[in-house]
DSSP file (Angstrom, degrees, kcal/mol; ACC not computed):
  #  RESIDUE AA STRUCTURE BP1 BP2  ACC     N-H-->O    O-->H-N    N-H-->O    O-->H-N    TCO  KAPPA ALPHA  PHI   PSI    X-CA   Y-CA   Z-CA
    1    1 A X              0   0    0      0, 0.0     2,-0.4     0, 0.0     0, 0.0   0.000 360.0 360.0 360.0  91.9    1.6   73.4   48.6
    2    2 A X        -     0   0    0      1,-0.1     3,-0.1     3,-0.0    92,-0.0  -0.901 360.0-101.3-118.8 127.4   -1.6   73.2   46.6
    3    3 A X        -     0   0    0     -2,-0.4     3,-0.1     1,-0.1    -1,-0.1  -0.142  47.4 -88.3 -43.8 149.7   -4.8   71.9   48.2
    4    4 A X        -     0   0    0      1,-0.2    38,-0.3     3,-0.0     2,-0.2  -0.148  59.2 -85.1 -62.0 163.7   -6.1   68.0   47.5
    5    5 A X        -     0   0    0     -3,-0.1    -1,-0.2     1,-0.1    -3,-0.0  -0.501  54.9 -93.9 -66.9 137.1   -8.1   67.6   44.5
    6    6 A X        -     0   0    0     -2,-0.2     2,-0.3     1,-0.1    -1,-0.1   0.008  40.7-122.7 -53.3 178.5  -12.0   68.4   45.3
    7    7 A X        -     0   0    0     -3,-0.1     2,-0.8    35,-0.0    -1,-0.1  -0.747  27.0-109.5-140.9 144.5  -13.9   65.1   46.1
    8    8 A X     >  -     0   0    0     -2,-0.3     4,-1.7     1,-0.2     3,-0.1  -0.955  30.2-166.7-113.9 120.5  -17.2   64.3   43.6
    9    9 A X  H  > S+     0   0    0     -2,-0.8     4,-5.3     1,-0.2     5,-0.4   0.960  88.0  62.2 -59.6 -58.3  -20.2   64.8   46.0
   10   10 A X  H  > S+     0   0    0      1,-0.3     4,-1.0     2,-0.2    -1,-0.2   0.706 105.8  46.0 -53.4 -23.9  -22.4   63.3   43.5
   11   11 A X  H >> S+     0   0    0      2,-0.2     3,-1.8    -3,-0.1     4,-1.0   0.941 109.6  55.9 -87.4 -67.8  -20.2   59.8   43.9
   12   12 A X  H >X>S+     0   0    0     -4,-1.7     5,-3.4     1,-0.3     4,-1.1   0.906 108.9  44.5 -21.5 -58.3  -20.3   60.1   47.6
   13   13 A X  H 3<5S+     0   0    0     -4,-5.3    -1,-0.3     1,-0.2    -2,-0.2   0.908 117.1  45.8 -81.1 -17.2  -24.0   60.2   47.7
   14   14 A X  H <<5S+     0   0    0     -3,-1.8    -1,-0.2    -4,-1.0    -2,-0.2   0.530 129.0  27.1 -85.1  12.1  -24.3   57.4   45.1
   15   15 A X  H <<5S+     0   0    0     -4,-1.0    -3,-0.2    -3,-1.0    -2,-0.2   0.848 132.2  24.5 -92.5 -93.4  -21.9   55.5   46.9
   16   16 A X  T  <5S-     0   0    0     -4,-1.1     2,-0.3     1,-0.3    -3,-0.2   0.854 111.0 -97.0 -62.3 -73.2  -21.8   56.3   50.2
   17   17 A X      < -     0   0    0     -5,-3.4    -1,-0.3    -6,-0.2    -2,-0.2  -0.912  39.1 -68.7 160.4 164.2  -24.8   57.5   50.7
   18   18 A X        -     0   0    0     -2,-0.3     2,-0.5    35,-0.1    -8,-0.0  -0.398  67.0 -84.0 -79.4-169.9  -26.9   61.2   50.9
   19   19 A X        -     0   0    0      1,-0.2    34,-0.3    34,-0.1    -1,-0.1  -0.605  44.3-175.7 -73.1 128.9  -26.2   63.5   53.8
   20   20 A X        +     0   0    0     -2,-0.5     2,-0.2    29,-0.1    33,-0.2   0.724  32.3 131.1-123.1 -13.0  -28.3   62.4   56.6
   21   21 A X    >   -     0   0    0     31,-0.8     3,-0.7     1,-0.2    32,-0.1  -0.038  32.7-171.2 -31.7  96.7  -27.5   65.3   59.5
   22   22 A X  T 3  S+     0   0    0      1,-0.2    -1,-0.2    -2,-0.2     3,-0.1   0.596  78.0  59.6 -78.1   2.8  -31.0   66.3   60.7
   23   23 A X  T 3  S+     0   0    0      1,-0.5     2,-0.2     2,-0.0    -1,-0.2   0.443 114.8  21.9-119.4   5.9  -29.2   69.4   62.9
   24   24 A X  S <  S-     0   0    0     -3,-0.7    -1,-0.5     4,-0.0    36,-0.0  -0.876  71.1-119.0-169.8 154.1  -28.0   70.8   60.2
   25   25 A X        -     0   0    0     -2,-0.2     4,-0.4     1,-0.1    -2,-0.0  -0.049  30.6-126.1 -56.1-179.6  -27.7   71.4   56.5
   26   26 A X  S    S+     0   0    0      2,-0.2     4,-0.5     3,-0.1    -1,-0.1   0.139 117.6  51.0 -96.7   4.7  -25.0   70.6   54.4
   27   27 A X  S  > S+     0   0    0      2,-0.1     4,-2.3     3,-0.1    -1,-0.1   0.722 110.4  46.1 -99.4 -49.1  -25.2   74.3   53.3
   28   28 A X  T  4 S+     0   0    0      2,-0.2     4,-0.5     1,-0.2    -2,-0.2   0.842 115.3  52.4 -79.6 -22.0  -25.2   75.6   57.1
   29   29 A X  T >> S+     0   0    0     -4,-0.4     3,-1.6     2,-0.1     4,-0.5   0.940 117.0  38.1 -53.8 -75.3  -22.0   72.8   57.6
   30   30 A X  H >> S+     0   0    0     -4,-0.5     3,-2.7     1,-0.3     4,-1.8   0.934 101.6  76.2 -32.5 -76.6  -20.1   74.3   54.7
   31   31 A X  H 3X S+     0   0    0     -4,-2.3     4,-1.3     1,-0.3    -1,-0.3   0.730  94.4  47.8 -18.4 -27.6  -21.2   78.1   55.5
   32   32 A X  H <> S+     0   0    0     -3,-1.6     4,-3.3    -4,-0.5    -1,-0.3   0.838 114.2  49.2 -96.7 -28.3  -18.6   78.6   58.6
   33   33 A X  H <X>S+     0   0    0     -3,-2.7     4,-2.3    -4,-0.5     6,-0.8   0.915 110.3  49.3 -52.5 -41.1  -15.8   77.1   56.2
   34   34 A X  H  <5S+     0   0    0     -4,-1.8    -2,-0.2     3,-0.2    -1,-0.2   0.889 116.3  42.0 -82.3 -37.7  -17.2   79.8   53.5
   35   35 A X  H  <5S+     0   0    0     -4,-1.3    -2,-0.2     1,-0.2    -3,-0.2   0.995 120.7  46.5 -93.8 -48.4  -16.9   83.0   56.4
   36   36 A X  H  <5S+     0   0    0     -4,-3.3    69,-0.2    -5,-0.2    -2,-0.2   0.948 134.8   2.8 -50.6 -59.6  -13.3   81.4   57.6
   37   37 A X  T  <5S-     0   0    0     -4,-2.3    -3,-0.2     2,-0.1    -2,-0.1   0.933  92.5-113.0 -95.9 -53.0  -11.2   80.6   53.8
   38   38 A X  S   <S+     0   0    0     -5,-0.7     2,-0.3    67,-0.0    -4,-0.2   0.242  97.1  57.8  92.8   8.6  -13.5   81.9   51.6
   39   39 A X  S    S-     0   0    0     -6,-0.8     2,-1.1    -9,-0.1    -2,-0.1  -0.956  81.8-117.9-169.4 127.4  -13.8   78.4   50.6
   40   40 A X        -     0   0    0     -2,-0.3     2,-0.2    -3,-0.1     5,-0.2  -0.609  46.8-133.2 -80.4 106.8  -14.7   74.7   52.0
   41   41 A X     >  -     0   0    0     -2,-1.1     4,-1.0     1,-0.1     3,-0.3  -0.400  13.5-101.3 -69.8 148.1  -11.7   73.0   51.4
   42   42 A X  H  > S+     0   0    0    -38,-0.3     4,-1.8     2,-0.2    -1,-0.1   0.609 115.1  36.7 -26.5 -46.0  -11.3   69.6   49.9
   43   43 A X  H >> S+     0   0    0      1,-0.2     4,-2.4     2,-0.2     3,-0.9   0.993 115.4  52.5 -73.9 -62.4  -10.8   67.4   52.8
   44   44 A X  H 3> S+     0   0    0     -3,-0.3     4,-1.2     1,-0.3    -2,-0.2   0.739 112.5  47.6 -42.4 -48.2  -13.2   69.3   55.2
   45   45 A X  H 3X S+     0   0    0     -4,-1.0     4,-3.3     2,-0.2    -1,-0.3   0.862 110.8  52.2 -70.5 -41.5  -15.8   68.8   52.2
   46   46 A X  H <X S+     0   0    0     -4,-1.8     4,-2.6    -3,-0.9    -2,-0.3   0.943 118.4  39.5 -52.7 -67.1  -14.5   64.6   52.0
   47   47 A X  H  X>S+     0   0    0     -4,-2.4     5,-0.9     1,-0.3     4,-0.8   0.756 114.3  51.5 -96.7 -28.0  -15.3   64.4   56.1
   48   48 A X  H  <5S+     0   0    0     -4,-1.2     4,-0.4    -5,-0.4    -1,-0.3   0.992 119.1  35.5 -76.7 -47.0  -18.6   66.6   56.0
   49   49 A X  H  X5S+     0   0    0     -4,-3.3     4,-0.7     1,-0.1    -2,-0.2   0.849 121.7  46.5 -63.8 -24.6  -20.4   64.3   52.9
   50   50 A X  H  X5S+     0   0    0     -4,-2.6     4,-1.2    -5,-0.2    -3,-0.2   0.870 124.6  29.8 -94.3 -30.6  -18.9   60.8   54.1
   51   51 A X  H  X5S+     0   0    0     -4,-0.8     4,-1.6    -5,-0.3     8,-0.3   0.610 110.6  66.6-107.6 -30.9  -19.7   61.1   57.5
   52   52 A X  H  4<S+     0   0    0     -5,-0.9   -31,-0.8    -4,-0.4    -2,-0.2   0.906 117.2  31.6 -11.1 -61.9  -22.6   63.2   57.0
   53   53 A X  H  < S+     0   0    0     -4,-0.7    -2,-0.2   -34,-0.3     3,-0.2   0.663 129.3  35.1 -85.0 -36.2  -23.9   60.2   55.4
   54   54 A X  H  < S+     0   0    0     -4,-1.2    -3,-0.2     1,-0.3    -2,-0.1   0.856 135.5  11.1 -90.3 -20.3  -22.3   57.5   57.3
   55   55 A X    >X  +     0   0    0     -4,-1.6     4,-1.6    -5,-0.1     3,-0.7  -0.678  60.3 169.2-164.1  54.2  -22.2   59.2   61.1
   56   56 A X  H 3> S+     0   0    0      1,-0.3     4,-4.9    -3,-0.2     5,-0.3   0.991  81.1  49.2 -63.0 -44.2  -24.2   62.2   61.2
   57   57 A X  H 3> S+     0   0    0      2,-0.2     4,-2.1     1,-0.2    -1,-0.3   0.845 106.9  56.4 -55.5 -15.0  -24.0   62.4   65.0
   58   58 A X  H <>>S+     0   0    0     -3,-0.7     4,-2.6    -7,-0.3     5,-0.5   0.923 108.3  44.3 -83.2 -82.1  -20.6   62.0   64.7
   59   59 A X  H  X5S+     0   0    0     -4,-1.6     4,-2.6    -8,-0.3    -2,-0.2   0.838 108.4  60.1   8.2 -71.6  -20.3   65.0   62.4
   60   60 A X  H  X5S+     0   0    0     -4,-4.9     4,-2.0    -5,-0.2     5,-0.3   0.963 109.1  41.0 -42.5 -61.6  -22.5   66.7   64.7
   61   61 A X  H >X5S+     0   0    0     -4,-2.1     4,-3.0    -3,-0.4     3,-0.8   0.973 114.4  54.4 -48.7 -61.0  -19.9   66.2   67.7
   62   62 A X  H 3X5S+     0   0    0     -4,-2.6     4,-0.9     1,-0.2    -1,-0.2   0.756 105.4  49.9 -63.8 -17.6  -17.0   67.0   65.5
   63   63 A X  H >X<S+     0   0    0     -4,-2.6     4,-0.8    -5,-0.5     3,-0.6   0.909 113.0  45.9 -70.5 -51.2  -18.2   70.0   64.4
   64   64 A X  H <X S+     0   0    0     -4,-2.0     4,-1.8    -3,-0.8    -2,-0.2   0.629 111.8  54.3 -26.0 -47.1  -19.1   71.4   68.3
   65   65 A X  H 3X S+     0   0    0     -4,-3.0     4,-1.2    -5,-0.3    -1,-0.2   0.794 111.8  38.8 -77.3 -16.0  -16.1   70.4   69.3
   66   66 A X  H <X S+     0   0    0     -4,-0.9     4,-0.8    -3,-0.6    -2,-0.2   0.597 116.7  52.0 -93.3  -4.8  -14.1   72.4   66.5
   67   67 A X  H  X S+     0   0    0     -4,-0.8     4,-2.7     2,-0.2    -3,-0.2   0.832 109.9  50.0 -90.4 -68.7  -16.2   75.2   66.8
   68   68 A X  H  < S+     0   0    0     -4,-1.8    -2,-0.2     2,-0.2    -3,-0.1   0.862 119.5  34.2 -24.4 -60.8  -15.7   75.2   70.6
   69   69 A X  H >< S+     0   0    0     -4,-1.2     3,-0.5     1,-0.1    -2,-0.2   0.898 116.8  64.3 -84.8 -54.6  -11.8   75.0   70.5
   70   70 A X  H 3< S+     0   0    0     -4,-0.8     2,-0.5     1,-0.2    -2,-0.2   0.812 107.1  33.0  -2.5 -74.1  -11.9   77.1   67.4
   71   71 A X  T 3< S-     0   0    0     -4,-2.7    -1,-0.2     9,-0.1     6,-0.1  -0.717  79.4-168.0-125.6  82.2  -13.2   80.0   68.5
   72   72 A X    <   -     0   0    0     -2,-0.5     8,-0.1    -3,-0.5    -3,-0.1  -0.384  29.5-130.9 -69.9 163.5  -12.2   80.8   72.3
   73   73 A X  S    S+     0   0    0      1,-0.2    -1,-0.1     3,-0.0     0, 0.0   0.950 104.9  59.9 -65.3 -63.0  -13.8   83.4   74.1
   74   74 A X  S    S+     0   0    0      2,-0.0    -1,-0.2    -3,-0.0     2,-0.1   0.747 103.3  51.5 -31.6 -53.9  -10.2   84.7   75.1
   75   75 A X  S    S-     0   0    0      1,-0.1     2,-0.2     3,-0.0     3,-0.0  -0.437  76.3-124.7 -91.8 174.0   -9.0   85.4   71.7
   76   76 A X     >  -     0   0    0     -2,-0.1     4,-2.0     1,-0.0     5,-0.3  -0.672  35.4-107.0-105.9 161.8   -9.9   87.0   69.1
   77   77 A X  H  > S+     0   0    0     -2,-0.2     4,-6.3     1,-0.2     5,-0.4   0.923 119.4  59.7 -64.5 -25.6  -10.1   85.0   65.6
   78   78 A X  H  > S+     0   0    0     28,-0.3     4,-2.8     2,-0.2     5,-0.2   0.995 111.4  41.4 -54.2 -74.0   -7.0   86.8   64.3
   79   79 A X  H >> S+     0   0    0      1,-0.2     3,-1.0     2,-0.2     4,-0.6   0.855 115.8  47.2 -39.0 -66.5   -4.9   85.3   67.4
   80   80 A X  H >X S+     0   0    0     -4,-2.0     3,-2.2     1,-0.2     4,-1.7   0.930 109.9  53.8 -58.5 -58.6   -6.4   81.9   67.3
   81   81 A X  H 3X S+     0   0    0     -4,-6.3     4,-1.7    -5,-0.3    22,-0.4   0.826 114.2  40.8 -45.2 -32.7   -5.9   81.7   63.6
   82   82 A X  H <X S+     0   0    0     -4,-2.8     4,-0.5    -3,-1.0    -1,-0.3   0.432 111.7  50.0-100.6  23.4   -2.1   82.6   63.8
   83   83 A X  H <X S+     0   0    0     -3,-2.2     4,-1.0    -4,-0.6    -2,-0.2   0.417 116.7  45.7-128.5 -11.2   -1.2   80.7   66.6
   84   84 A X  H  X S+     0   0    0     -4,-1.7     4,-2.0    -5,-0.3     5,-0.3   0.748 108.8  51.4 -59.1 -63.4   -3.1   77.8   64.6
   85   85 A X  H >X S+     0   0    0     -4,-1.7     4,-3.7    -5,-0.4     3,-1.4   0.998 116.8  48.7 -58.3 -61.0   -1.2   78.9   61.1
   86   86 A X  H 3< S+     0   0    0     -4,-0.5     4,-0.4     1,-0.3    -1,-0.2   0.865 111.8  50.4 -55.5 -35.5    2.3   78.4   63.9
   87   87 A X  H 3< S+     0   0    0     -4,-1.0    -1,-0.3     1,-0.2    -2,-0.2   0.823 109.1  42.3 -64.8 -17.2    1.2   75.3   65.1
   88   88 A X  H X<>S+     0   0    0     -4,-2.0     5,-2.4    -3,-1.4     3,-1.0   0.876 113.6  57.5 -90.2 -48.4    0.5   73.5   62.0
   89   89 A X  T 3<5S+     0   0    0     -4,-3.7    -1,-0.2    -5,-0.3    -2,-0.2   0.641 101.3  55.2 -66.5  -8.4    4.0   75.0   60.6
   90   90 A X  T 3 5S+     0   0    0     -4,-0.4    -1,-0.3     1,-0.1    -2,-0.2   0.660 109.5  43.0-103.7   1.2    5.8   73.6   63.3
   91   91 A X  T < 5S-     0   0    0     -3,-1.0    -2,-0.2    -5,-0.2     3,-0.1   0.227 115.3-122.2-110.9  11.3    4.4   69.9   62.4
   92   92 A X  T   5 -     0   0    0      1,-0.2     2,-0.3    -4,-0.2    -3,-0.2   0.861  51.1-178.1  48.6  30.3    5.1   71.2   58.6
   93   93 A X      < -     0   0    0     -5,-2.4    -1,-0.2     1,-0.1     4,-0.2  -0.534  41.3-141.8 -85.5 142.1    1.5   70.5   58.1
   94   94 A X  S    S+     0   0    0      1,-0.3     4,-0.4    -2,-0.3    -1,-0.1   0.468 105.5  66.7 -70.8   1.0   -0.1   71.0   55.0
   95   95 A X  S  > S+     0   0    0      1,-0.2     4,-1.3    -7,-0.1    -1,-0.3   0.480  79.2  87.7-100.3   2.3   -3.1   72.3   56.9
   96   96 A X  H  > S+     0   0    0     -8,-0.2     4,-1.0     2,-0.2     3,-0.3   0.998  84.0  58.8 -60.3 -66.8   -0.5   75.5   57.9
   97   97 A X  H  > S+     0   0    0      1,-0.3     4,-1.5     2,-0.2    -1,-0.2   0.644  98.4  58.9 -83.4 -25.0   -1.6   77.1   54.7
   98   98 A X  H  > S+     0   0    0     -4,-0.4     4,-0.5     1,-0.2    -1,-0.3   0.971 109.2  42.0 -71.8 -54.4   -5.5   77.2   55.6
   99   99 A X  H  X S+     0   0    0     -4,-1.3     4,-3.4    -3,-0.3   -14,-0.3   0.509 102.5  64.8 -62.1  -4.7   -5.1   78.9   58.2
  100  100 A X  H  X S+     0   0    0     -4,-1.0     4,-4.5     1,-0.2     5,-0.2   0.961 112.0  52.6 -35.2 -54.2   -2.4   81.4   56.6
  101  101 A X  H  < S+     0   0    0     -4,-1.5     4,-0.5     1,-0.3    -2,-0.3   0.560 106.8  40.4 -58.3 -40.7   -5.4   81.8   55.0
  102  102 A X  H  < S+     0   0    0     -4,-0.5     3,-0.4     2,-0.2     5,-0.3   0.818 113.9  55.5 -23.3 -78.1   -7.8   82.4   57.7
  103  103 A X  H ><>S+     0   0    0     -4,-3.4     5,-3.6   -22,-0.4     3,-0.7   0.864 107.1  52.5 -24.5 -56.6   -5.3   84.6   59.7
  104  104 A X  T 3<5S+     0   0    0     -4,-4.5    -1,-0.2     1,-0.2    -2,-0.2   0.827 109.1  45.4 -53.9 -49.5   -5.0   86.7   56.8
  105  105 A X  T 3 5S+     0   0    0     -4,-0.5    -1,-0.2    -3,-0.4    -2,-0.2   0.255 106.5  56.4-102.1  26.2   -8.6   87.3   56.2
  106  106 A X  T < 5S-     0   0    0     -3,-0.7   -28,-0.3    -4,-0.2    -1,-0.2   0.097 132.5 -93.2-124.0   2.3   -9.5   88.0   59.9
  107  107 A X  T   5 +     0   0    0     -5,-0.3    -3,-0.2     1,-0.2    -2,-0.1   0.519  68.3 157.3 110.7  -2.4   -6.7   90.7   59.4
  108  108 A X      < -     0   0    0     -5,-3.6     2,-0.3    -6,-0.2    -1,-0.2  -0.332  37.4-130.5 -59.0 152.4   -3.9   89.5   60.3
  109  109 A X    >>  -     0   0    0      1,-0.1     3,-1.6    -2,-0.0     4,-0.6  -0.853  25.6-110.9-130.3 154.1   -0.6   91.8   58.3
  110  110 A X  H 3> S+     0   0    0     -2,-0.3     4,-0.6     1,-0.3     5,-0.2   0.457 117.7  55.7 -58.9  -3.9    2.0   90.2   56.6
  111  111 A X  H 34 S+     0   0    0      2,-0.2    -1,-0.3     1,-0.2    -3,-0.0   0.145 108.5  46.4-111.4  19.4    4.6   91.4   59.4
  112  112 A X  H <> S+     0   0    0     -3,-1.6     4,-2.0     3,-0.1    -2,-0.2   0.455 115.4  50.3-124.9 -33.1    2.5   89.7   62.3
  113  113 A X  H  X S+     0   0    0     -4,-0.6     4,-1.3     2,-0.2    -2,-0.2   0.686 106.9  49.4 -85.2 -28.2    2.4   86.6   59.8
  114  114 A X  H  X S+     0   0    0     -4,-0.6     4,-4.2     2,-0.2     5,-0.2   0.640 112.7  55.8-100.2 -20.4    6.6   86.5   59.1
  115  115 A X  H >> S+     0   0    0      1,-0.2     4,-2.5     2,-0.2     3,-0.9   0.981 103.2  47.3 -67.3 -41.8    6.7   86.7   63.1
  116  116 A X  H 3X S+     0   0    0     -4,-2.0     4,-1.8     1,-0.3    -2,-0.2   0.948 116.1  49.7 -62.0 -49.4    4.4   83.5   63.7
  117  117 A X  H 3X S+     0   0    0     -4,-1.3     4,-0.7     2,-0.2     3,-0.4   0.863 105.6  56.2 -29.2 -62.6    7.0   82.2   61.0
  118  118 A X  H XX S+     0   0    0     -4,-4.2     3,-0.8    -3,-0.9     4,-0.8   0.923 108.3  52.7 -37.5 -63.5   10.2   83.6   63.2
  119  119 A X  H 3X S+     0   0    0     -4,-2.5     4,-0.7     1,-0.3    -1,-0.2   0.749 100.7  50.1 -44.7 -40.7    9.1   81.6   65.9
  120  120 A X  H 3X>S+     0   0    0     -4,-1.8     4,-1.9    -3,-0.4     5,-0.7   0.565 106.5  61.8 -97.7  -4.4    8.7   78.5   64.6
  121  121 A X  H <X5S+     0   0    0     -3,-0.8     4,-2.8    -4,-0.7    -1,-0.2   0.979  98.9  57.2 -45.4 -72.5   12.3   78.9   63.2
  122  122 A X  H  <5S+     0   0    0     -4,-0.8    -2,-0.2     1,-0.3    -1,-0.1   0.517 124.3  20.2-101.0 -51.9   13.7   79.2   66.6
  123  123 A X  H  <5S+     0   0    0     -4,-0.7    -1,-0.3     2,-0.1    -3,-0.2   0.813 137.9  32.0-118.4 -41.6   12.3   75.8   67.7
  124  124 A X  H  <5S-     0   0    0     -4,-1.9    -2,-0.3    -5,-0.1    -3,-0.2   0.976 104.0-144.6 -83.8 -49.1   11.6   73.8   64.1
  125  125 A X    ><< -     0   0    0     -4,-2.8     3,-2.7    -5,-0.7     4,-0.4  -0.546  54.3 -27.8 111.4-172.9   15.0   75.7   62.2
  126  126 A X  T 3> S+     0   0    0      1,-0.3     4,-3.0     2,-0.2    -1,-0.2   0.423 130.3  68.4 -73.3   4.1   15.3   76.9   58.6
  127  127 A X  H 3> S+     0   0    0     -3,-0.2     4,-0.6     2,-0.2    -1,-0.3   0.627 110.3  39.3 -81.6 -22.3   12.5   73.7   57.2
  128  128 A X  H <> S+     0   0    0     -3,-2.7     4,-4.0    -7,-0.2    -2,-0.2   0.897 118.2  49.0 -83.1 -40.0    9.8   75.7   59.0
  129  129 A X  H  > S+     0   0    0     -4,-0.4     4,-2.4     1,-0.2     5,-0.2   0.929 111.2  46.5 -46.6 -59.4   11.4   78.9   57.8
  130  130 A X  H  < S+     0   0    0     -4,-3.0     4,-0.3     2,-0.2    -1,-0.2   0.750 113.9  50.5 -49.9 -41.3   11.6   77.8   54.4
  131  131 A X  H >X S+     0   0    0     -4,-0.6     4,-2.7     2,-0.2     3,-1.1   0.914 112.7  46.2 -29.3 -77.0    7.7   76.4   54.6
  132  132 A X  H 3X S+     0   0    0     -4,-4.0     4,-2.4     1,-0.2    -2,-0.2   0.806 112.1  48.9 -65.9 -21.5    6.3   79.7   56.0
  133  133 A X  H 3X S+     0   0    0     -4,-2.4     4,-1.2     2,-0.2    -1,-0.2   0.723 114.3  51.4 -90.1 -31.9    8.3   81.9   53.4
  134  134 A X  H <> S+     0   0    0     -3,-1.1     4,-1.5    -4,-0.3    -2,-0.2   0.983 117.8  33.0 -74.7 -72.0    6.8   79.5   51.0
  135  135 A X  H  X S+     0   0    0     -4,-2.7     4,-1.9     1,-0.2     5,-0.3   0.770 113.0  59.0 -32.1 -53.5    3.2   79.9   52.3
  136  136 A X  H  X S+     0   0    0     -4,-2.4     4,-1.5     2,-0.2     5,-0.3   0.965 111.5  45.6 -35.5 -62.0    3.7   83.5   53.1
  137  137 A X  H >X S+     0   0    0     -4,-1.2     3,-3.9    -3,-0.2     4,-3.0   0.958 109.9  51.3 -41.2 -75.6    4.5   83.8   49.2
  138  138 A X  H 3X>S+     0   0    0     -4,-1.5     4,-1.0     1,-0.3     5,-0.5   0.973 109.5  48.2 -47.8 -62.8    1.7   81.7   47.8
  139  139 A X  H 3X5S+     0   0    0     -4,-1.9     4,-1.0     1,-0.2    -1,-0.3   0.911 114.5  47.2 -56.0 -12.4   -1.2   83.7   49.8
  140  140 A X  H <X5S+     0   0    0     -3,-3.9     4,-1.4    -4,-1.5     5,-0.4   0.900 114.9  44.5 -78.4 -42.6    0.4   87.1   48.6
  141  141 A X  H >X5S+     0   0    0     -4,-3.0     3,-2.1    -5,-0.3     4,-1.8   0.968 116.0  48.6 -60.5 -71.6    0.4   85.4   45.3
  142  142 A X  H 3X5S+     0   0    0     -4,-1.0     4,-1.1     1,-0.3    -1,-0.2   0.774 112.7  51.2 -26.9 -44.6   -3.6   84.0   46.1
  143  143 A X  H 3<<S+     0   0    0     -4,-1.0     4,-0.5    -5,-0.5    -1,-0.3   0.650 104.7  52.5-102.4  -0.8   -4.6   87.4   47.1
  144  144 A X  H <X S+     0   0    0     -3,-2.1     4,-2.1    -4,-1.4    -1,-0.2   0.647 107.6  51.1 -74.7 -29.6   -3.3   89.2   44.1
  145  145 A X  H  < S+     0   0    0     -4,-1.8    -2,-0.2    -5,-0.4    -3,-0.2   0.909 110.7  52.3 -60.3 -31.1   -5.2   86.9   41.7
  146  146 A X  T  < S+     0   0    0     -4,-1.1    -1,-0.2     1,-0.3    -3,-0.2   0.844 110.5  47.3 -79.4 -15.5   -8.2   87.8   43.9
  147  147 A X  T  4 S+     0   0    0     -4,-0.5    -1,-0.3     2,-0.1    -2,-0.2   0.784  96.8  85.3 -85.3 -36.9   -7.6   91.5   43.5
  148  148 A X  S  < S-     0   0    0     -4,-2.1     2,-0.4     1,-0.1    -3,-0.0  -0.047  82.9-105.1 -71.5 161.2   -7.1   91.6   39.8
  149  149 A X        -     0   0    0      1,-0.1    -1,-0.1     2,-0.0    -2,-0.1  -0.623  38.9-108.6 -80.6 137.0   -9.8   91.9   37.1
  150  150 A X              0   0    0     -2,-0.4    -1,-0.1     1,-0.2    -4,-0.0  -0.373 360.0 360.0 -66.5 156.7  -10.5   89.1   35.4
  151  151 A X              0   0    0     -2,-0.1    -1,-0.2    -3,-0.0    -2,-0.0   0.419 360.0 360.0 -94.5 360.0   -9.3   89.1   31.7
């Protein structure tokens, strides 16, 4: 489960077009990506330059509205983010792992993480199991890399 290949900005804006969103930078877009993953991920980078360019307002919206639903008043991010990571592993979506990822670094602990996992055995069976055990792995694996010095 490896993220898409990064997108070249620099083709987008000769392409496509530049960023045209007048209510926000393309630093301040990116920036809530950067405090969630630690990272803007590929697609999310694809949708913020091409529609940036093509649809700012549209942008605009989609962003307000994921920000809205995102982040409910009710929960805290750690909940929303695993009950996010369980929905997306019960549609065996590849977007399951971003929010591992997310969960993880709003503090969720690997035995709150194997439950969201449990569950979605129960109702998807051992191809969700197998998925989260898989995910589970790779982010232990991700967050050892981060820990170590580089050589």
């Amino acid at each position: 489960m490896q993220l898409p290949p990064r997108i070249d900005t620099e083709d987008v804006r000769e392409s496509i077009g530049v960023y045209a969103d007048r209510t926000a930078s393309i630093e301040e877009r990116k920036a809530i990506y950067h405090d969630l993953l630690g990272f803007v991920p590929p697609r999310i980078e694809a949708r913020i330059a091409v529609t940036g360019a093509l649809d700012p307002k549209l942008l605009e919206l989609q962003e307000k509205l994921r920000g809205h639903a995102m982040y409910p008043k009710c929960f805290d991010v750690k909940t929303a983010q695993l009950m996010l990571f369980g929905m997306l592993l019960m549609d065996m979506s590849d977007a399951a792992q971003l929010h591992g990822i997310a969960a993880r670094r709003a503090g969720a602990t690997w035995e709150e993480m194997q439950a969201v996992v449990s569950l979605c055995f129960l109702f998807r069976g051992l191809p969700a199991a197998n998925r989260g055990a898989e995910i589970l792995a790779r982010l232990a694996k991700r967050e050892a890399e981060a820990k170590a010095p580089a050589a």
